[in-house]
N, C-alpha and C positions, 0 to 999 in steps of 0.2 A: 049151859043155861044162859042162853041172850033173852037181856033183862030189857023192860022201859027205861031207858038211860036218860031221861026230864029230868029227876034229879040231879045225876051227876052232871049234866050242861050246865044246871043251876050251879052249880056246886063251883064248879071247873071257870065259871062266869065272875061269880061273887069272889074267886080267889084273885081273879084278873083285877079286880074293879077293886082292893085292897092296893095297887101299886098305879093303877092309871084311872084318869080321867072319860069318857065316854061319850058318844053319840048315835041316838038311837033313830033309825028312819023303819019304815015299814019293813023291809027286805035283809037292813044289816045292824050289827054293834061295833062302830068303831072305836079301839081302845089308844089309848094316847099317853105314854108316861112321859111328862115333859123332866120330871129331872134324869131319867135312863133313856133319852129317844131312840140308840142302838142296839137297845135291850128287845129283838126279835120275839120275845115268849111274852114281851106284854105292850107288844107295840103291832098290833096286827086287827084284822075284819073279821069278825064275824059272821056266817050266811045263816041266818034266823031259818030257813026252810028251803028244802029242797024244791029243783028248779029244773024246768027243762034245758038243755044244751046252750040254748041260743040264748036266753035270758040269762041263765048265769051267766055264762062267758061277757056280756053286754056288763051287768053288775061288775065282774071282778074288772074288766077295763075304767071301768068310771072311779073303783078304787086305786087303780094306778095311777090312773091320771090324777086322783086327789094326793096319792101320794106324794107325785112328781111336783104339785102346788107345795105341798109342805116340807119340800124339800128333801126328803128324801131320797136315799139311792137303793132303798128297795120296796116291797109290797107284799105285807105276810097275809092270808089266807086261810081261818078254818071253817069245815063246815063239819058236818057228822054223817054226810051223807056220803056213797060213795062216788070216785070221778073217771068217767070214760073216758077213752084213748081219743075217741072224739072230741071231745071239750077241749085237750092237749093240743090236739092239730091245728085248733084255730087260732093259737097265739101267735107270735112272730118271736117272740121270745118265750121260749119253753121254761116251762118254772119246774123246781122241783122237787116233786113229790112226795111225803113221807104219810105212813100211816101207824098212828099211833091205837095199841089199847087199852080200852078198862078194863081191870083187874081188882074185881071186889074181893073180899076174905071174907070167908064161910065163917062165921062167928064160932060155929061150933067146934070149928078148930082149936081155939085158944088154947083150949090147956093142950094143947100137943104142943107146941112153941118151947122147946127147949133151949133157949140160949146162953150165951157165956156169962155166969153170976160175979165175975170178978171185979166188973166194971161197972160204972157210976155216970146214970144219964142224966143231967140236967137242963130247963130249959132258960134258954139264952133272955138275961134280963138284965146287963149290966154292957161298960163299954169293952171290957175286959173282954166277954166273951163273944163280943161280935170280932175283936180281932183275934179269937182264936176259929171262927167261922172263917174270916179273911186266907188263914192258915190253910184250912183244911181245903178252901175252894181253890188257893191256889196248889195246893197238890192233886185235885181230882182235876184243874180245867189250867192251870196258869200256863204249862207249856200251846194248848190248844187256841185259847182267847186270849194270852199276853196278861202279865202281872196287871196293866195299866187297868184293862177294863175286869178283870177281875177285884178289883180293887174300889171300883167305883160302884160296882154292883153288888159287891158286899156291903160297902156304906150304906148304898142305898136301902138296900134288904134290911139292913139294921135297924134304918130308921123306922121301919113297920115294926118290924120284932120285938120292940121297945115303948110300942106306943100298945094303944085298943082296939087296932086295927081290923083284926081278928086273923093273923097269920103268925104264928107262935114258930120258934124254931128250937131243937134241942139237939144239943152235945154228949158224946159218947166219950167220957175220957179213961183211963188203963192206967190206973198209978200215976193221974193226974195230969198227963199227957190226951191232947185233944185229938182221936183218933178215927172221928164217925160224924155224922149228921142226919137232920132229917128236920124236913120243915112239915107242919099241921096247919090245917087250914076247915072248921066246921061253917056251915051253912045247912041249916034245919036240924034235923036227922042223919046227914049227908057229911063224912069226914075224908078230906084230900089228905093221903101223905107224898110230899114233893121234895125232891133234891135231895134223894135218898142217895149215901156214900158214906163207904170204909174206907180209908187208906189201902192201898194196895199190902204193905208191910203187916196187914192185920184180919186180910180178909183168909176167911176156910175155918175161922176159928171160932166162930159161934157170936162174935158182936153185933153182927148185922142183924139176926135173929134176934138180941137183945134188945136191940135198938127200936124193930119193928113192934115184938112184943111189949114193951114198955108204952108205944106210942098207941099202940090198939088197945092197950089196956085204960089208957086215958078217952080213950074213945069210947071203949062200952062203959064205961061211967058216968061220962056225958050223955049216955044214952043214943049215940048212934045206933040208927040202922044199917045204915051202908057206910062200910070202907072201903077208900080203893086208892090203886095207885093208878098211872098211866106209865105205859112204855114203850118206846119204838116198839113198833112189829118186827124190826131186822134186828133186834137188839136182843143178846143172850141173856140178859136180866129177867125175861120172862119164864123160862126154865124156872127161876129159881122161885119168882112168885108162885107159879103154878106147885112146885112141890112143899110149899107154905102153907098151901092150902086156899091160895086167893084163885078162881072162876073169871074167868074171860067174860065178858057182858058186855061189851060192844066196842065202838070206835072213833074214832073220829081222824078226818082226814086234813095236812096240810099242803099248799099251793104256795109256794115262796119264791117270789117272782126280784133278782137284784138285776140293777144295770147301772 
């Protein structure tokens, strides 16, 4: 079932526009967080519409070159359309490429959602528990990213999670122990769930399930119509969606251009 995916761009938009700043020309959205400038997932362009070869590739150069103005030493890239080996060829420095999916859940699923009842989700609304969010990012990313910018990007994240921003995040803790996450993000009808993790010591045991069921569950209460996640295409976390019960409904593609 590939769905009209206008909503979730919206959606996937207005989550961006909760941590960065923005500039809108006919052609693109460029996003700007000035207190995480190395934070990649919300420091990057937007391509409003699909383009032929030559015109794109022309846009994404004028983005580099702004980037290279604002000092940057890279140039993120999405669009939703897809990107031909020809558009690739014509840069001098090849970017690259990932493609990510939507992953809506089939409402009707819900009561099949069996998860682990032993544990206790709450959502993050004090300082306490953004430094056990600090905890849990540096065991799912600190060897990968370094304690230092983990550390700054969970501050960061904090500060939204704490304010009315409209990006809520909530903890999965086992006997009081911070063992899970998962961020929420609505826009209309349209509900993102993002930075979804178990501790490795906890996963196969039904939390994650918990975790998602608890957070869909706050979804169709608010009345959502669409939920979704996003997630690499190369990435085995899609298996696990898919046997959740969450439907594939489109794409979007990244161009990540560093020097």
């Amino acid at each position: 079932m590939i769905m009209n995916n206008e909503k979730i761009i919206n959606c996937e938009l207005a989550y961006t526009k909760c941590f960065s700043s923005f500039v809108e020309t006919q052609d693109v959205i460029r996003y700007r967080d000035n207190l995480l400038p190395d934070m990649y997932d919300f420091n990057y362009t937007f391509i409003k519409n699909a383009m032929e070869d030559n015109s794109l590739h022309s846009t994404i150069e004028q983005e580099i070159s702004q980037s290279m103005l604002d000092g940057n030493n890279f140039c993120n890239i999405m669009q939703t359309a897809p990107v031909s080996d020809s558009l690739i060829s014509m840069f001098k420095t090849k970017p690259e490429v990932t493609t990510y999916g939507f992953y809506s859940f089939d409402i009707a699923n819900f009561s099949k959602l069996q998860g682990n009842e032993s544990c206790i989700i709450k959502k993050v609304d004090s300082d306490k528990m953004v430094e056990d969010a600090l905890h849990l990012q540096l065991a799912h990313n600190g060897e990968n990213f370094g304690r230092e910018f983990c550390t700054r990007m969970v501050y960061r994240r904090g500060k939204v999670y704490l304010s009315d921003t409209g990006v809520d995040s909530y903890i999965c803790y086992d006997d009081g122990v911070a063992i899970g996450n998962c961020d929420m993000v609505s826009s209309h009808d349209v509900t993102k769930m993002e930075d979804f993790g178990v501790l490795s010591t906890h996963q196969r045991k039904g939390y994650g399930t918990a975790i998602l069921k608890e957070l869909i569950g706050i979804a169709i209460k608010n009345n959502a119509q669409t939920i979704y996640v996003m997630t690499d295409e190369d990435d085995t976390a899609k298996e696990m969606y898919l046997k959740l019960g969450f439907v594939k409904t489109g794409e979007k593609t990244q161009l990540f251009f560093k020097w």
